[in-house]
C-alpha positions as CSV (number, residue, x, y, z in Angstrom):
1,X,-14.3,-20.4,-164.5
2,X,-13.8,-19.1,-161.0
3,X,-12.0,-21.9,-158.3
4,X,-14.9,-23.0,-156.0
5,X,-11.9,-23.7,-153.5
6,X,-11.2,-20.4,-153.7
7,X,-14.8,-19.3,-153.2
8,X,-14.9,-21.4,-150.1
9,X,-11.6,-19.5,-148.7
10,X,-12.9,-16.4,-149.4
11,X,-16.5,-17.5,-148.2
12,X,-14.7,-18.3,-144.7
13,X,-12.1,-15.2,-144.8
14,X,-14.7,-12.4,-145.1
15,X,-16.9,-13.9,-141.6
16,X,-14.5,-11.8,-139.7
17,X,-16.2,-8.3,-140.6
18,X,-17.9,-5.5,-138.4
19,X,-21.8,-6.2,-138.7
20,X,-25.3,-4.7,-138.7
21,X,-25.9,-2.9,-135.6
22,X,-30.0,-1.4,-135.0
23,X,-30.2,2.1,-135.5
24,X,-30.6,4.6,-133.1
25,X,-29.4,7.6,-131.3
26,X,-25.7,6.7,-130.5
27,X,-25.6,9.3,-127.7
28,X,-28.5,7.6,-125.8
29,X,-27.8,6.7,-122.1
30,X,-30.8,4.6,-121.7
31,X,-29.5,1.7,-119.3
32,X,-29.5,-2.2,-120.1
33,X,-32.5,-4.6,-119.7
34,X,-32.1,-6.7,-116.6
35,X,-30.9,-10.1,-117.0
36,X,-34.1,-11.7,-116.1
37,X,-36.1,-14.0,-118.3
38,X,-39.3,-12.5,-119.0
39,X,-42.1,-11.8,-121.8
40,X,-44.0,-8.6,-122.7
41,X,-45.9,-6.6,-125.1
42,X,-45.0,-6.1,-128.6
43,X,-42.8,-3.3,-129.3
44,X,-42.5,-0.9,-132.2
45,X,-39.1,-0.5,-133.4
46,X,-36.8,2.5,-132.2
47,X,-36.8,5.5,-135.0
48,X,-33.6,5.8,-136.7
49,X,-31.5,8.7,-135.9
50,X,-29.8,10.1,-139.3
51,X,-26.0,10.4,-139.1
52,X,-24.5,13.8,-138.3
53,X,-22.2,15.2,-140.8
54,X,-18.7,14.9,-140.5
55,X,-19.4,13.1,-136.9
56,X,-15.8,10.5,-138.1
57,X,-14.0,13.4,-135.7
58,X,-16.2,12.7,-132.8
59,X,-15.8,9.0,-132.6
60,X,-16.4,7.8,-129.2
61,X,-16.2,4.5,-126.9
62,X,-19.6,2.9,-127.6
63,X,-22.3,2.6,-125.0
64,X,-24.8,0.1,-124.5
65,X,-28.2,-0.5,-126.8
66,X,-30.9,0.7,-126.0
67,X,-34.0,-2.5,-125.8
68,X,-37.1,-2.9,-126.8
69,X,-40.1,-3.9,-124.8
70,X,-40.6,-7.6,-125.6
71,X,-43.0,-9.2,-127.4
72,X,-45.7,-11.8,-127.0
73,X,-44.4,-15.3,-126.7
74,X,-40.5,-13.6,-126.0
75,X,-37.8,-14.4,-123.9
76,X,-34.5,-12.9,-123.1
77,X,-31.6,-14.4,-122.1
78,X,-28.6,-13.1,-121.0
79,X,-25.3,-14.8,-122.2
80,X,-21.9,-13.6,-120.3
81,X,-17.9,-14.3,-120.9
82,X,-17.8,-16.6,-117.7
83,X,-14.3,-14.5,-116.8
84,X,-12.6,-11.5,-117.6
85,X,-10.1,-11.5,-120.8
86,X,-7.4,-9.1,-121.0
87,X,-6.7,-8.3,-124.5
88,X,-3.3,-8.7,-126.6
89,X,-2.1,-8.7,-130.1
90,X,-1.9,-12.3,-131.1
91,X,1.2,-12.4,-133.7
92,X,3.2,-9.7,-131.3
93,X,2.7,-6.6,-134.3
94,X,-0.7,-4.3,-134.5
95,X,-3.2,-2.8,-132.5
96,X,-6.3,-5.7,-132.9
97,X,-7.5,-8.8,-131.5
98,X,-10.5,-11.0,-132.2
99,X,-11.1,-13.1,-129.4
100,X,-14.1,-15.7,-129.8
101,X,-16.0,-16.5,-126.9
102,X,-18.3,-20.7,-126.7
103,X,-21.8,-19.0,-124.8
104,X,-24.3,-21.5,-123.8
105,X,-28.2,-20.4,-124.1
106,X,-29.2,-23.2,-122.4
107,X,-31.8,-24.3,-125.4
108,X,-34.0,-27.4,-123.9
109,X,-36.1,-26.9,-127.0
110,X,-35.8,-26.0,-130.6
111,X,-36.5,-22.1,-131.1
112,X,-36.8,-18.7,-133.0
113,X,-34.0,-16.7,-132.3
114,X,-35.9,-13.3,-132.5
115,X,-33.5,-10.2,-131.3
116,X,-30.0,-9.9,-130.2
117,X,-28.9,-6.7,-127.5
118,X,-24.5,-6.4,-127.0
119,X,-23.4,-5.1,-123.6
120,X,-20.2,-4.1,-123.9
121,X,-18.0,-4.9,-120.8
122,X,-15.0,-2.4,-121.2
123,X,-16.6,0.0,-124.1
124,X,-13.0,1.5,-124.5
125,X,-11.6,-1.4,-126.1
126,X,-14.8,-3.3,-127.4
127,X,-14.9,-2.4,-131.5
128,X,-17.6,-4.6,-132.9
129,X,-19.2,-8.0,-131.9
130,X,-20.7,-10.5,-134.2
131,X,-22.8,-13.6,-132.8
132,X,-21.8,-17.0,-134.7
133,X,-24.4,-19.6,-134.4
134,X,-23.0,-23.3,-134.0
135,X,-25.8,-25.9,-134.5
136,X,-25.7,-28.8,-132.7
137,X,-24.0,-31.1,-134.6
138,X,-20.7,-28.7,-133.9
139,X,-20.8,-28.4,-130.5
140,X,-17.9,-30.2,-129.9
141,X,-15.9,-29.1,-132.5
142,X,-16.1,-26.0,-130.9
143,X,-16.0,-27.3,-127.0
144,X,-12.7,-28.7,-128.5
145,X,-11.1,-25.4,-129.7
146,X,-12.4,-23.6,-126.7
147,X,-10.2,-26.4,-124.6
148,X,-7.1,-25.9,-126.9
149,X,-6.4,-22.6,-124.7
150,X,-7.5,-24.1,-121.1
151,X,-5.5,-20.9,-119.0
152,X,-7.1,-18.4,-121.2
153,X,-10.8,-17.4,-122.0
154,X,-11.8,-18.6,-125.8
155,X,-9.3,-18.2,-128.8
156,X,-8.3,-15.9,-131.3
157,X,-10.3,-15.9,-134.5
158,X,-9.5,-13.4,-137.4
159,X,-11.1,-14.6,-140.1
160,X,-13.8,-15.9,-138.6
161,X,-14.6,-18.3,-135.8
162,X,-11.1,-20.7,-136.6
163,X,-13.4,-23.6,-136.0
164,X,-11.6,-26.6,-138.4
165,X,-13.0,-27.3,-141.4
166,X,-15.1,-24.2,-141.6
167,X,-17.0,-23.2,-144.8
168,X,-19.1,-20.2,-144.6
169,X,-21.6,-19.0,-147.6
170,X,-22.0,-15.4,-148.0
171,X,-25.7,-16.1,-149.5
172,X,-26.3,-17.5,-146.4
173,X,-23.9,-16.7,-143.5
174,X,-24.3,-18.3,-139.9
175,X,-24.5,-15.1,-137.8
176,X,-27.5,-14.4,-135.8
177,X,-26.3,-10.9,-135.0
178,X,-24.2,-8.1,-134.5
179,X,-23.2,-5.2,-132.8
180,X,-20.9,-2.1,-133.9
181,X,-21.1,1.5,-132.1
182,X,-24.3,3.5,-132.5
183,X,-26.0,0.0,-132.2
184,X,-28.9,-0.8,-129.7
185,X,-30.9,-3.8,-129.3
186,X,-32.0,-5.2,-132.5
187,X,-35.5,-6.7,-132.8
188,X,-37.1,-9.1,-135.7
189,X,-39.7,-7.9,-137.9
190,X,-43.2,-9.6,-136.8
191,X,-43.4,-12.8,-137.9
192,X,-39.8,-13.6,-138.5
193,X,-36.9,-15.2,-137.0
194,X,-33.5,-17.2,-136.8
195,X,-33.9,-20.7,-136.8
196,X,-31.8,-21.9,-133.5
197,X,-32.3,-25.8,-132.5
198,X,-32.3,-27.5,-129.4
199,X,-28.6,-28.0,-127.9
200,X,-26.7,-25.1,-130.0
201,X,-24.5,-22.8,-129.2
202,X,-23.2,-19.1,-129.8
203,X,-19.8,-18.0,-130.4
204,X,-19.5,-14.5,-129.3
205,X,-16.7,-13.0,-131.7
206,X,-15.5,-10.2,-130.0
207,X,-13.2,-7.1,-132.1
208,X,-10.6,-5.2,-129.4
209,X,-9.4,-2.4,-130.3
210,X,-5.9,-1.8,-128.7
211,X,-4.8,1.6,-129.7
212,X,-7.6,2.2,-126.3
213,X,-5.2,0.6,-124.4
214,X,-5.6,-3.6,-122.8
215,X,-7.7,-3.1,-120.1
216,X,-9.6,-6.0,-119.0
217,X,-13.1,-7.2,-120.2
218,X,-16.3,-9.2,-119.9
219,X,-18.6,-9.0,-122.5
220,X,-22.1,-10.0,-122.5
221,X,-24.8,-10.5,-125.3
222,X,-28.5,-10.6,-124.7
223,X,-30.7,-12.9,-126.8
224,X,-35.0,-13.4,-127.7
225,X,-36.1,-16.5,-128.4
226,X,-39.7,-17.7,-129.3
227,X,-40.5,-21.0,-129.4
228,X,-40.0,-23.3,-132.8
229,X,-43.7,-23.8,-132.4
230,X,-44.3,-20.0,-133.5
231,X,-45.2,-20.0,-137.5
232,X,-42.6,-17.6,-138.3
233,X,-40.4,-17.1,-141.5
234,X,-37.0,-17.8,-141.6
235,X,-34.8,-15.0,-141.3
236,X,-31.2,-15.2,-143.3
237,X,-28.1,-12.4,-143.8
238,X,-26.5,-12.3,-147.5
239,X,-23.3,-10.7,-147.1
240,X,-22.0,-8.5,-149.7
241,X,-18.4,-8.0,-149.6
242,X,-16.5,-5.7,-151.9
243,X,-12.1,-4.8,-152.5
244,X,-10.8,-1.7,-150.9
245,X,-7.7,0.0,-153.0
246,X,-7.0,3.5,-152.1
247,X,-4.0,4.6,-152.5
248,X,-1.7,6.7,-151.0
249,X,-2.0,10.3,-151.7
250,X,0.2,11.7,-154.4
251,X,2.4,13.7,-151.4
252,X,2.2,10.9,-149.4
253,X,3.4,7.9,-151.5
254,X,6.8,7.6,-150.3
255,X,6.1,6.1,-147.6
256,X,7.5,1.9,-146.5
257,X,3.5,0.7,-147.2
258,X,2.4,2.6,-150.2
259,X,3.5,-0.3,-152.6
260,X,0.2,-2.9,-152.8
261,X,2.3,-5.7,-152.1
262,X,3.8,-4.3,-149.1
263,X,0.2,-3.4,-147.5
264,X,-1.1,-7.0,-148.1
265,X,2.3,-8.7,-146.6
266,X,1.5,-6.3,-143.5
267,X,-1.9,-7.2,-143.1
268,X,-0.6,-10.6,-143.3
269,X,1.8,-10.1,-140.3
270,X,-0.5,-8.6,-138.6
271,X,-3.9,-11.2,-138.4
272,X,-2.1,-14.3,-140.3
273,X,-1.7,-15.8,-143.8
274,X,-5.3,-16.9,-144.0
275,X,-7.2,-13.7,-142.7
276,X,-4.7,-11.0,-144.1
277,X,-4.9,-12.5,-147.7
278,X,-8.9,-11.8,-147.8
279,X,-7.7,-8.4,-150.0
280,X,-6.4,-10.9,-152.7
281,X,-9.5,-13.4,-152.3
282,X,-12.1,-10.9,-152.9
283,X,-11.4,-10.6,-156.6
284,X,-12.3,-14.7,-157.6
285,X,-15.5,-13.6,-156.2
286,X,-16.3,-9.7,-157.5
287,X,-14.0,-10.6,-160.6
288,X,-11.5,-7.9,-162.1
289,X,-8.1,-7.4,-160.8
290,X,-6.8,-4.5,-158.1
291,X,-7.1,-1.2,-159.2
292,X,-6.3,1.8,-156.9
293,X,-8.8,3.8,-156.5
294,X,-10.5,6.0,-153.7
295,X,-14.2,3.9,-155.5
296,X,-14.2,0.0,-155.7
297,X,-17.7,-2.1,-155.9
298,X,-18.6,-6.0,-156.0
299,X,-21.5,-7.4,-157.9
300,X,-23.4,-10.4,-156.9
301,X,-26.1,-12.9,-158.2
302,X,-28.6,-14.2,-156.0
303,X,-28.7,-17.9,-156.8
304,X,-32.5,-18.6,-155.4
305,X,-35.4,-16.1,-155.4
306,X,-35.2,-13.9,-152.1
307,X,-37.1,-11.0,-150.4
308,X,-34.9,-8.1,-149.0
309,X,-36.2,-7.2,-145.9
310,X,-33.3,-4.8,-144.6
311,X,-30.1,-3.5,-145.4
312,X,-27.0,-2.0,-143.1
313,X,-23.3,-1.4,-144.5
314,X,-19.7,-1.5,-142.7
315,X,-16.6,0.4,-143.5
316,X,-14.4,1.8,-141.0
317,X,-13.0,5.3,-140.3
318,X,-11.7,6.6,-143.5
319,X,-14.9,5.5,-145.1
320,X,-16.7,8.0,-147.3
321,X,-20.2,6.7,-148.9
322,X,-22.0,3.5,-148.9
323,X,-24.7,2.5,-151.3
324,X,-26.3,-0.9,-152.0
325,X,-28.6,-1.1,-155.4
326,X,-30.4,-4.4,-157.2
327,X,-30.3,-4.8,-160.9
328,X,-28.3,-1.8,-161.5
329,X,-28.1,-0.9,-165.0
330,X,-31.7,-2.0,-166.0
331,X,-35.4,-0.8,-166.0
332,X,-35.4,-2.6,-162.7
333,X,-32.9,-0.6,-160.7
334,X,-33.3,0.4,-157.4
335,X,-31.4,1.7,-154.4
336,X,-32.0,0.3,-151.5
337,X,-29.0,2.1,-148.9
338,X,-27.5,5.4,-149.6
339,X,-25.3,6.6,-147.2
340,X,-23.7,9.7,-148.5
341,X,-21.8,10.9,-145.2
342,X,-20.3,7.6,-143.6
343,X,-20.5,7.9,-139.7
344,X,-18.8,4.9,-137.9
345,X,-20.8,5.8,-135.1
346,X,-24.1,5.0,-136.6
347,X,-23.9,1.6,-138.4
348,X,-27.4,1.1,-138.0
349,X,-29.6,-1.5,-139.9
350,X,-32.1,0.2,-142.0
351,X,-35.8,-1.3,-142.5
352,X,-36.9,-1.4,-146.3
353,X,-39.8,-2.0,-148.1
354,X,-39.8,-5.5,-149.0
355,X,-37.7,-6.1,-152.2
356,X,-38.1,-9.4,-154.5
357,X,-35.3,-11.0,-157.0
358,X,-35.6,-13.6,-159.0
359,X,-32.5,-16.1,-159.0
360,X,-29.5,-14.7,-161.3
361,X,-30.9,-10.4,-159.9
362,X,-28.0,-8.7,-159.2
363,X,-27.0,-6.4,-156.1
364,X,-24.2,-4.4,-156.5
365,X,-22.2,-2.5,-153.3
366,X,-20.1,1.0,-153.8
367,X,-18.1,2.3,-151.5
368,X,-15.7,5.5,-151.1
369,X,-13.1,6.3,-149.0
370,X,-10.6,8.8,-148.4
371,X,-7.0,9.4,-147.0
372,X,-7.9,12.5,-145.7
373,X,-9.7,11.8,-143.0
374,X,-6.5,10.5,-141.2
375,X,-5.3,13.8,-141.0
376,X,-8.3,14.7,-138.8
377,X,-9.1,11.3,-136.6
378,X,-7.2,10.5,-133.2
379,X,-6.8,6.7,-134.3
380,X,-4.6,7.7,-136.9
381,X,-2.1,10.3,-134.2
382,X,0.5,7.5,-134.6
383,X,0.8,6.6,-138.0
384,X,-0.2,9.7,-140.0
385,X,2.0,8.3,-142.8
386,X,-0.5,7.2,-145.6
387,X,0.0,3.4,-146.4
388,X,-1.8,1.9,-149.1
389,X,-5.3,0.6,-148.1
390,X,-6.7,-2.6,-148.6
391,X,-9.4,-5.2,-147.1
392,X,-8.0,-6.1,-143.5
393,X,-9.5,-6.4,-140.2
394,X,-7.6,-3.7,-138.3
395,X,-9.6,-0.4,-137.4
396,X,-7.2,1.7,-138.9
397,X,-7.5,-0.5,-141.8
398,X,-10.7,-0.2,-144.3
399,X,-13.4,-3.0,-145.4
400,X,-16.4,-2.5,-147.9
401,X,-19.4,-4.6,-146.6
402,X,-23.3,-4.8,-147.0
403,X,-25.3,-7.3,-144.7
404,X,-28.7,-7.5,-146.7
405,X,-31.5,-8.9,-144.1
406,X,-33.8,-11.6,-146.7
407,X,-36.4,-14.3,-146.7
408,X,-35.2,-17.4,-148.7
409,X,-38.4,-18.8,-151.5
């Protein structure tokens, strides 16, 4: 039997991952909604913009969503870093940092979280943001953190949000949203929402990217909320993580991290023991052991009947293909996200059909990627040696995620 300990670590480990962003055109210039708190007409969601082939080359500094006229009942707020943040590499070595960020909605009454919008402050260095929810009953756990680095603005958090004592659940993770390039505002279905009481908070995790340089930054996320009066359904994000092991190309494999071991120890140097063992963790929760190959998948079992309501995958630039199927291997299988030309500048969250499973339905994730693309993408001008690839949070590392969208009952 697996160790639930090492579930738990695993569960907390894999919280520090690139996200869902909406879709939509990631070339659109359409500006940012104004701060002010105010409520509209429903909106109709943005059409999704298919990814261009080949389009890894092209990748660019992100831009700001595009919103969505608000609904009935809706308000945005506007949540910003209170001061600017100059990013660094933590441990001294690599080309990351996560930074988290204690943002204060200002909550005087339980609501419906209903949309979340990212502005990006410096878009040359900002990779990916996810939004953390921190109920009210953490609140000063988190105040207390925040105050452990009183000259700086929040603290670094690979592997999640470092809070003590964390324990995340992949069935049912506590993000309320995220943000990767190609991503504009993202907008509930009708009738559904994030539970967010009265008093919590928001952690704004925020992924530099230093190989852009460590210019300074403030961030800002946007927000709906409805109030907890609205009969809506609970909205909840079942995260589907699965090992990356591709190897170093025949022609290649001489190089100081083509050796398995030697890749994890760097990753470890890199973001710390906890966050850069995550390669090593995955496997007492997909099972099997490390294999190298340019294909790895993870299969799951929902422990409680849900209803898929959207589906979005993450990988980063040497990604290939992405698809995300229930039951596969029986009468009932279906695929519910095929991606068959990755584009890291399109991450967008796809609508589907609503999908049922019955507790103990499986969902399996697939992904490919390849070493060649780093002999065609910028990010990889300074290390064009191959190195063995595995699950880490850099961007010139890989990762192998799905964020499924469902309805607990």
């Amino acid at each position: 039997m697996r160790s639930l300990r090492a579930l738990a670590a695993a569960s907390a480990l894999l919280l520090a991952v690139t996200a869902c962003s909406s879709g939509g055109d990631p070339q659109s210039q359409d500006p940012p909604a104004a701060p002010a708190d105010t409520t509209g007409v429903a909106g109709e969601p943005a059409a999704e913009t298919p990814a261009a082939a080949g389009s890894h080359a092209a990748h660019a500094a992100p831009k700001p969503g595009r919103v969505k006229p608000l609904r009935a009942g809706e308000r945005r707020r506007t949540l910003t870093m209170p001061a600017a943040y100059t990013p660094s590499a933590p441990t001294g070595v690599g080309t990351d940092d996560y930074r988290c960020f204690l943002l204060d909605p200002q909550l005087k009454r339980d609501s419906w979280l209903t949309g979340t919008n990212v502005l990006p402050g410096n878009p040359d260095v900002v990779h990916h943001v996810i939004l953390f929810r921190v109920p009210p009953e953490d609140v000063a756990k988190a105040e207390a953190k925040d105050a452990e680095t009183p000259d700086d603005q929040g603290w670094t958090c690979f592997g999640g949000t470092a809070l003590e004592g964390e324990f995340a659940q992949l069935d049912d993770a506590p993000w309320l949203g995220a943000w990767a390039p190609g991503g504009d505002e993202v907008v509930t279905r009708d009738g559904y929402g994030t539970d967010l009481p009265k008093g919590s908070r928001i952690i704004m995790q925020v992924h530099y990217n230093l190989l852009a340089g460590t210019a300074p930054d403030v961030s800002a996320t946007q927000i709906r909320t409805m109030p907890r009066s609205r009969d809506l359904t609970a909205l909840h994000t079942f995260l589907m993580p699965a090992p990356v092991e591709l190897p170093c190309r025949p022609a290649h494999a001489d190089g100081p991290l083509c050796e398995r071991d030697a890749a994890v120890a760097d990753a470890k140097s890199r973001f710390g023991q906890g966050p850069g063992s995550t390669a090593d963790l995955l496997y007492f929760l997909c099972g099997g052991k490390p294999v190298a190959s340019k294909r790895t998948s993870c299969v799951r079992r929902v422990q409680e009947p849900v209803t898929i309501l959207g589906a979005a995958g993450h990988m980063h630039l040497l990604g290939r293909k992405l698809r995300i199927e229930t039951n596969p291997g029986t009468p009932e299988e279906r695929t519910i996200l095929d991606i068959p030309m990755w584009d890291f500048d399109d991450q967008g969250s796809r609508p589907i059909d609503p999908v049922r499973l019955d507790t103990w339905d499986t969902v399996r994730i697939t992904c490919t990627h390849s070493q060649e693309l780093r002999d065609r993408l910028p990010a990889f001008a300074t290390q064009r040696d191959d190195k063995y690839v595995v699950w880490a949070d850099g961007t010139t590392d890989e990762m192998c995620l799905g964020m499924l969208s469902v309805a607990f009952g």
